[in-house]
Every structure is written in C-alpha cells, then in structure tokens.
C-alpha positions as CSV (number, residue, x, y, z in Angstrom):
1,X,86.6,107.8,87.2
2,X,84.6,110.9,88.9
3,X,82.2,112.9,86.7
4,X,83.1,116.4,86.4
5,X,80.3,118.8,87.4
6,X,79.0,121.2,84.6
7,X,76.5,124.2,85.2
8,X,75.0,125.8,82.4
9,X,73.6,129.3,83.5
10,X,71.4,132.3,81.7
11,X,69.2,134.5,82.1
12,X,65.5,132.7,83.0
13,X,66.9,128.8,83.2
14,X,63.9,128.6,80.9
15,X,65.5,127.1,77.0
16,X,69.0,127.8,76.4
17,X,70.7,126.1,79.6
18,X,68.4,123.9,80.2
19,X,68.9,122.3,76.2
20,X,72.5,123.0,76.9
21,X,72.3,120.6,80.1
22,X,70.1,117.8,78.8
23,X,72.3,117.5,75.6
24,X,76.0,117.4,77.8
25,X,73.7,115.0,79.6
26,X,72.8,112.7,76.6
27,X,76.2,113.3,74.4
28,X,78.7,113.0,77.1
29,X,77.2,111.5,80.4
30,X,80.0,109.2,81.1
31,X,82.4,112.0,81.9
32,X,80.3,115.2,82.9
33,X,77.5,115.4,85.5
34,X,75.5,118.7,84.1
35,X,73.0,120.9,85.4
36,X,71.7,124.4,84.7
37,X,70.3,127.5,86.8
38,X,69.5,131.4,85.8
39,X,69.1,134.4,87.4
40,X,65.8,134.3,87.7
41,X,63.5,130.7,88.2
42,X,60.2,130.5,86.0
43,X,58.9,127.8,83.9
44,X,60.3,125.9,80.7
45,X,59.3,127.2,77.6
46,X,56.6,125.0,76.1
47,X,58.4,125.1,72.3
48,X,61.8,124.0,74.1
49,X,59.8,121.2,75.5
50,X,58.2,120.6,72.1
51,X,61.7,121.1,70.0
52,X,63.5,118.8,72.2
53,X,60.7,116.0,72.0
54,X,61.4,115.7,68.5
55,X,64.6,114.9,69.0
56,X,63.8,112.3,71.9
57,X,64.7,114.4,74.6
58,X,61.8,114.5,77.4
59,X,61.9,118.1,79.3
60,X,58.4,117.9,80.6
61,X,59.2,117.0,83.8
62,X,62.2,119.5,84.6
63,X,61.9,122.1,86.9
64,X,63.9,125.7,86.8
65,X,66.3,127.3,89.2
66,X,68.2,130.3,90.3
67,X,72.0,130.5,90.2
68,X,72.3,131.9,94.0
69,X,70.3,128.3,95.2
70,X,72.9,126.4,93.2
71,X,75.5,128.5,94.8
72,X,74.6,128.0,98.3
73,X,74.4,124.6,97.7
74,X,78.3,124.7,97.9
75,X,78.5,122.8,95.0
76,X,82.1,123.3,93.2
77,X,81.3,122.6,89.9
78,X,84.7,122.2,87.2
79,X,83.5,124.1,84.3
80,X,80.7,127.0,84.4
81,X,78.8,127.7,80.9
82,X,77.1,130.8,80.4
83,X,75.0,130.6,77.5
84,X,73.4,134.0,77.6
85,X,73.6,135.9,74.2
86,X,76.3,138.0,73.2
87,X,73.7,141.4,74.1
88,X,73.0,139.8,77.1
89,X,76.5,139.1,78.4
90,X,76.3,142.3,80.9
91,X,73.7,140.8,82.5
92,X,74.7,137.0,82.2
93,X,75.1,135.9,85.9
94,X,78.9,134.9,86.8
95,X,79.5,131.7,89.2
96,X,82.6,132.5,91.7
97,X,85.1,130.3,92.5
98,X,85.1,128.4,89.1
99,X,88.3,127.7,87.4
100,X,87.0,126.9,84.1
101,X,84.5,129.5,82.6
102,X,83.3,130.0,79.2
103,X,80.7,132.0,77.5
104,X,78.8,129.8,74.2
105,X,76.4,133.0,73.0
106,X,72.8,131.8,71.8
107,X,69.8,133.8,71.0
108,X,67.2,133.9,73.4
109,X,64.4,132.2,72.8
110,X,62.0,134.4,74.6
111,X,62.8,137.0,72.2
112,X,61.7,135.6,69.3
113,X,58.8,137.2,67.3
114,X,56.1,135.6,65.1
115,X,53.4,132.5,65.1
116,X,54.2,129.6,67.3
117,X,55.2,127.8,64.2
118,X,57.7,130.8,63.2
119,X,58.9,130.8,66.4
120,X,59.5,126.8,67.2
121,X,61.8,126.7,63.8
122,X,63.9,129.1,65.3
123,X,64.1,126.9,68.3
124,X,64.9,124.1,66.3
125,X,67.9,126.3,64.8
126,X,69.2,127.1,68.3
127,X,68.7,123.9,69.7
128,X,70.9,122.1,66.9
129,X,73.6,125.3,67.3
130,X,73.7,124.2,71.0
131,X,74.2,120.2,70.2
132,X,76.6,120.9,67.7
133,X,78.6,123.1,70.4
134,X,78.6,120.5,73.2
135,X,79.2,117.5,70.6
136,X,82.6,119.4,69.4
137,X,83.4,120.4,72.9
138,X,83.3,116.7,74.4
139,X,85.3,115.5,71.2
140,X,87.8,118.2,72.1
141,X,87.7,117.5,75.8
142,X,87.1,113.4,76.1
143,X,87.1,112.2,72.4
144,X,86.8,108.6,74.3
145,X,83.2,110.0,74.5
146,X,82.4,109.7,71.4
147,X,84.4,107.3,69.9
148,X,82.5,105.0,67.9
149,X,81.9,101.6,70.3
C-alpha cells in the first residue's frame, strides 16, 4: 500500500509544522509520508528542538523550507495541514490543487512572552495539543494504525 503524502504548512516552518510533521511521522508512518514548509524558511526554534527531545523526538538535524519550493517540486501531496493560528489564518499560506485541506489552529510559538523556562512550558502545552490532534486524526483516518499489535 502507497503512503499518502501529508504537508504541514505555517507561517516560519520553524515549531508548529515541523512538530506537526515529525509526530504524523512517528504516530502514523505506515500510512502517511509527512512533511512540512512555511511561508518564509528560517531556523528551528531551539525550545521546539529542546521540547521534542524530551519526548524522544530528535529535530536537531532538520532543516526549514518555503511552501513555493515544495510547490515547484510538483509534488501532489493528498492532504494539506495548515497549522497557523486562528489570528493568523489570513496570512496562513494555501497549497493549490489539494483535495483534502484542513486548518488545526495552534498558537505560535514565536509569540510567546517570558523567561526561556516560561516560554518552553508553553511549548510543551502546544506540542502535546498537536500529538493529541494527529493521534485522533490517524484513529479516525487508519485506526489499523494504531491498533494495539
């Protein structure tokens, strides 16, 4: 059976899609083939890296990208996930020629205020918000997934 291609898009491809792509990746990698992209390519936030670690997750090594480089690509991808927040919607980018598009609002992480400390336990609150999302979403889509072996 062929994986179906997921890309997780929003704003800076910095936290939000890319913990949205590595947890499709590690709750339902038999069935989708994820990736994510933003507007605009920059670097992984260091507390995403950090939040994820805790959880086993290794983002050290990924690199961002934008959208339009996925696009002209010519990838066809099956589903397309913004993740952008619901203030940011306006500005989330749109992927054409998908059938299959939803929008799963998080907060951004590179708006949070406060310490480091402050700021990675709202990471931690985002990044489990995400896992939770794709872990009901795969039981909804392929409960084979995660069906207990």
């Amino acid at each position: 059976m062929a994986k179906e291609k997921i890309l997780f898009i929003c704003v800076h491809n910095s936290a939000r899609s890319q913990m949205a792509e590595a947890w499709m990746t590690y709750v339902c990698s038999e069935f989708f083939d994820a990736q994510s992209a933003g507007l605009e390519a920059g670097e992984i936030n260091p507390l995403v890296v950090q939040a994820m670690a805790e959880v086993g997750i290794d983002l050290s090594g990924k690199k961002t990208q934008k959208v339009f480089d996925v696009w002209k690509s010519g990838q066809h991808f099956a589903y397309v996930i913004t993740v952008c927040s619901d203030t940011e919607g306006r500005s989330c980018p749109i992927f054409p020629g998908v059938t299959k598009r939803l929008h799963w609002p998080f907060p951004d992480p590179s708006q949070l205020t406060g310490t480091d400390k402050e700021k990675l336990r709202e990471i931690r609150k985002i990044r489990d918000e995400i896992r939770t999302t794709i872990e009901t979403w795969c039981e909804e889509i392929c409960p084979a997934a995660l069906a207990p072996r």
